[in-house]
N, C-alpha and C positions, 0 to 999 in steps of 0.2 A: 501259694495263694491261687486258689481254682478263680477268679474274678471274669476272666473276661469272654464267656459264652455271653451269660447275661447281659454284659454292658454291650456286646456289638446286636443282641437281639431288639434292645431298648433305644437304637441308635436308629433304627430305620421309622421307627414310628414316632420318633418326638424333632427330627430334624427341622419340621416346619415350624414347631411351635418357640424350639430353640434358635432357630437361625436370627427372626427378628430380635426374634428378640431381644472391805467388803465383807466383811463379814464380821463376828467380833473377837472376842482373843481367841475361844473356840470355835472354829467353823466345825458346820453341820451341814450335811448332806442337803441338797435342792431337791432332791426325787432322789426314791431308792424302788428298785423295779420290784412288779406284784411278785410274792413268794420268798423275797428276799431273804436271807436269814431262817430259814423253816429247810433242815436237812432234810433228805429224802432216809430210811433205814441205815443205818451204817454206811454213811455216805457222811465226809468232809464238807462243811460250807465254806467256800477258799472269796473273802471278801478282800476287795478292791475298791482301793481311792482313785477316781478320774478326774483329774483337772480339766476344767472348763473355764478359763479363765475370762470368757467376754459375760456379758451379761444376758441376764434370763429372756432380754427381749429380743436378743440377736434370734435370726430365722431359722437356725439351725440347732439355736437350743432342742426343742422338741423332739430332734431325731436323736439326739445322744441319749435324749430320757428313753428315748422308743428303743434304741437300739439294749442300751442294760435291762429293760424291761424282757426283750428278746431273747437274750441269751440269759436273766432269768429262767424264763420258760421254757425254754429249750432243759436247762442243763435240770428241771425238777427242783428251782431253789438251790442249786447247789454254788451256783455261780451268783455273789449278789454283786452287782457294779453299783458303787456308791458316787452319784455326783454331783460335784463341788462346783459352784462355779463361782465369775463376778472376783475373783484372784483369790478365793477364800482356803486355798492352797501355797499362795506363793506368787509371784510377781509373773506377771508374761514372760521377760523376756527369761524367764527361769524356768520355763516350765520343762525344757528338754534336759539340764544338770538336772532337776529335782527327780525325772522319771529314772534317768541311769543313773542314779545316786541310790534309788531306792528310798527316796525323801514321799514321792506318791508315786501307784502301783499304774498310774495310764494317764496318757492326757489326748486334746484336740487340741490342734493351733496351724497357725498357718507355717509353712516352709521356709520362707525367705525372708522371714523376720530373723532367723539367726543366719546370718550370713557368715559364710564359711564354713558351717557345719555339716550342710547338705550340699555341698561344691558341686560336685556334678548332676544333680537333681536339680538344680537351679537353672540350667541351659533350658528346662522346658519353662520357665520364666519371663525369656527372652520373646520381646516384641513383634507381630507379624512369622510366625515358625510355621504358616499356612494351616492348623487344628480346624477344623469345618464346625466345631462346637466342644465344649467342656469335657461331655464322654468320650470322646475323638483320644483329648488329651489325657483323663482318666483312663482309659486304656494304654497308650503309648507308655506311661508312665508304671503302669503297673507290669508290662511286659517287659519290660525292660529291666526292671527291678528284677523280675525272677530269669532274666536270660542275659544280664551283663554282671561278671566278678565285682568292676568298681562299682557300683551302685549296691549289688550286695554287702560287700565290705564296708560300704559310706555307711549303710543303715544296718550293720550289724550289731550298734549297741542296745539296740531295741525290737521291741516283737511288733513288726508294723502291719494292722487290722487294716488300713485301706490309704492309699493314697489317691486322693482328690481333688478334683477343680471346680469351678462355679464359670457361671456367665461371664465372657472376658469385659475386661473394665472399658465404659465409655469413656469419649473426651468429653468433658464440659466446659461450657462457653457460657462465662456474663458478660462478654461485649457483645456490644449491641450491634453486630453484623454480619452477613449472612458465609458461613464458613466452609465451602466448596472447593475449596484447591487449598494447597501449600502456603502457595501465594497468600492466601486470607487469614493462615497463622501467622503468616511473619511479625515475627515484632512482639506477639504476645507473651505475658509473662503465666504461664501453667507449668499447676504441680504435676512435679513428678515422683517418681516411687525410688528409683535408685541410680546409680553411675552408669547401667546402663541403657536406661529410659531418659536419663540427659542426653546421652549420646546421640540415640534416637531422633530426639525433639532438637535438639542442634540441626541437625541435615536436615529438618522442618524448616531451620529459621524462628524456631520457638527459643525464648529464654525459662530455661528450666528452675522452677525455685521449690525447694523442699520443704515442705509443709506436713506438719504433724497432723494425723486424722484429725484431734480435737478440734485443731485452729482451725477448719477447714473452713465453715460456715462463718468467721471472723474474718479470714484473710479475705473470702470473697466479697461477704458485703461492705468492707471497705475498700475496697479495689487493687487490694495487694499484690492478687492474682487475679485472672483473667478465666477460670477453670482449670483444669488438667483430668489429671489421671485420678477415679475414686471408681473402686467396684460397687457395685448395685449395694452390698453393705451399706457402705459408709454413706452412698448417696440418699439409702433408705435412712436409718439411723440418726442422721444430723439434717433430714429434711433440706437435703441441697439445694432440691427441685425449687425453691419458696426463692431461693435468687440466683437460677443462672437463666437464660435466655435459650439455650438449644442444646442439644446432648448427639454427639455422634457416635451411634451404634456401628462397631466395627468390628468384625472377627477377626482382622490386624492389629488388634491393640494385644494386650497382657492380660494373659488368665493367672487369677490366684489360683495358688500350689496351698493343699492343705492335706493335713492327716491326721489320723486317730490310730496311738501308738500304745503300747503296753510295756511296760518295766518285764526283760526279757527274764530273768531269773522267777519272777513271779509268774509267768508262762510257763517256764521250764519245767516248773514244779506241779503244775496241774498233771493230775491223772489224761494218757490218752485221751479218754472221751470227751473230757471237757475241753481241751486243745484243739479236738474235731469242732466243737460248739463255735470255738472262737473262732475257728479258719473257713468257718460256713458261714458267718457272720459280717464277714467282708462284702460275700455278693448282696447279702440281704442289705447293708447299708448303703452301696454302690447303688442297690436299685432303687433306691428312696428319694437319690437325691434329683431325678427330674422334675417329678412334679415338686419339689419345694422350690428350685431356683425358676422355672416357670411360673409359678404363683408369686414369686417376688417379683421376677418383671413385667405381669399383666400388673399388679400393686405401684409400681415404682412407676411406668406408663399412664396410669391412670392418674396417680397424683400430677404428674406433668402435665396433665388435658385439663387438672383444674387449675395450674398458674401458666395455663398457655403455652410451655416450653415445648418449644419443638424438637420430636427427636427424629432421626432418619440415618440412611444410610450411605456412604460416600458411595459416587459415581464410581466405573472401573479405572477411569483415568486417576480421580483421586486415591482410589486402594492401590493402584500402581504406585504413586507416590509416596504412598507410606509406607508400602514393602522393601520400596529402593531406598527410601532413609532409614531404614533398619538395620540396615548392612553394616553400615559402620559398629552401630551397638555389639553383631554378631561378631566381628573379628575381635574388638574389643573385650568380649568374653573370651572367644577361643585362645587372644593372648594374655587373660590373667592366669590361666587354667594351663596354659601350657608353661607359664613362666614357675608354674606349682608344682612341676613336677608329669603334669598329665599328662595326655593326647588329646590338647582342646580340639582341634580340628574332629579326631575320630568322633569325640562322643556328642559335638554337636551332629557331624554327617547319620549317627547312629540315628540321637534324636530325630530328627527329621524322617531317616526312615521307617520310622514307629509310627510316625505321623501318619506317613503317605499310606502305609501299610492300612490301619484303621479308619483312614478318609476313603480310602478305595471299598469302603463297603457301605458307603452312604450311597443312596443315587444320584442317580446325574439331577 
């Protein structure tokens, strides 16, 4: 996977703008790309089912229509990507059995919704890992993939088009008080995402309570929770902003891990030139994704300016404090990963170095 000229070229021009910032018994395709199914002369049309298992209003639908539309065109109709979304393939948390089962030919979904399956790809997961923005980590993650065995091996039951991140997730606050230290968490009750984002929010003095995306908008207006952890998604989606009080933008919180994978034997089988199509097809999607997560937080910003919620950035004292409660989370991983058989320590040390590597071409 050639990905990452582009993504460190796209890295120096969007830093400022980034830094602030179902179906019925039969499903049928949502969008099927222009030329679809129309061979070119004695040419194969090799069609493909892609799970898209959120719904057509999520912000990222559009680029999966764009991207089958893409490689469409590219391949002269030879390639038609057909896409499902809304679960009308098969349930989320199935979406990874049903690609290497050969049940559907591709899918999107986020990383660490299967836990355990991507074990070591998960340490870029982990809270505070220093990423200066999403591509930062979009890069680490894909360099890594093609220059370390275990991560090859982890994802070798599939043919992986692009691994990616979004804007890392704010904290959210509906108490009604002004949240500037440690100190001003204490006590609260905020979701969290997993065993290691408890961890985290512990050495906070936060009590961590897990909360289903659905409930999200339920547990806070009745004051079950107090905010936590919800990416710009969910925050857009279930209109959060309508009741919490402040949002704290922090590039120390947790980037979602997400990818757009293919059922590897159905790769296999493409003639060369279309296997080129698809492995070209990576940078073009990597380069899409700034302005769409940009246009969702001037969106997700704006609605906040219309119920008042403040958002902002912690002081360097308090990003101190949230890096050094991190710590715990981190050893925490490197000892379930080593208790597995790994070298937790190594592949976090590696992670990090990917990091530093692709931060170091941001400017100062």
């Amino acid at each position: 996977m050639k990905k990452l000229s582009k993504v460190l070229a796209i890295l120096l021009a969007l830093v400022f703008v980034l830094s602030f910032a179902a179906c019925g018994n039969k499903p049928t395709p949502s969008a099927a790309p222009t030329g679809a199914g129309t061979p070119t002369p004695d040419n194969k049309v090799y069609s493909f089912k892609i799970d898209y298992p959120n719904a057509e209003t999520n912000p990222l639908f559009p680029l999966i229509v764009d991207w089958a539309k893409h490689v469409g065109e590219e391949s002269n109709g030879r390639l038609d990507m057909q896409i499902y979304s809304n679960g009308a393939l098969g349930k989320l948390p199935d979406c990874v059995t049903n690609c290497v089962g050969g049940l559907t030919d591709g899918f999107w979904s986020g990383v660490t919704i299967y836990p355990g399956v991507f074990s070591c790809t998960e340490v870029f997961g982990l809270p505070a890992l220093g990423a200066k923005n999403h591509l930062v980590l979009a890069a680490a993650m894909n360099a890594m993939l093609e220059e370390t065995e275990y991560l090859k091996k982890e994802w070798e039951p599939l043919h992986v088009v692009a691994l990616h991140s979004a804007t890392p997730s704010p904290i959210l606050f509906s108490a009604k008080k002004d949240i500037q230290s440690a100190a001003d968490m204490a006590g609260l009750n905020l979701r969290i995402s997993n065993a290691y984002t408890t961890k985290w929010f512990e050495q906070l003095g936060v009590n961590g309570v897990s909360v289903g995306f659905n409930d999200g908008y339920e547990y806070l207006e009745k004051g079950i929770i107090n905010g936590g952890l919800f990416f710009y998604d969910q925050l857009e989606t279930s209109a959060l902003y309508e009741i919490i009080d402040s949002m704290l933008i922090c590039d120390e919180s947790i980037y979602p891990l997400t990818m757009l994978c293919l059922n590897k034997d159905r790769y296999n089988e493409l003639p060369d030139d279309l296997k080129k199509i698809i492995n070209d097809s990576s940078q073009w999607f990597l380069d899409q994704l700034p302005e769409i997560y940009s246009a969702q937080v001037d969106r997700v910003h704006k609605k906040c300016d219309e119920y008042s919620v403040k958002y902002y950035k912690p002081n360097e004292e308090f990003s101190a404090e949230i890096v050094e409660a991190a710590e715990e989370s981190w050893a925490m991983w490197i000892k379930t990963m080593t208790d597995k058989g790994f070298d937790g320590q190594a592949i976090f040390d590696t992670a990090r170095e990917y990091i530093d590597r692709f931060n170091a071409e941001l400017p100062d």
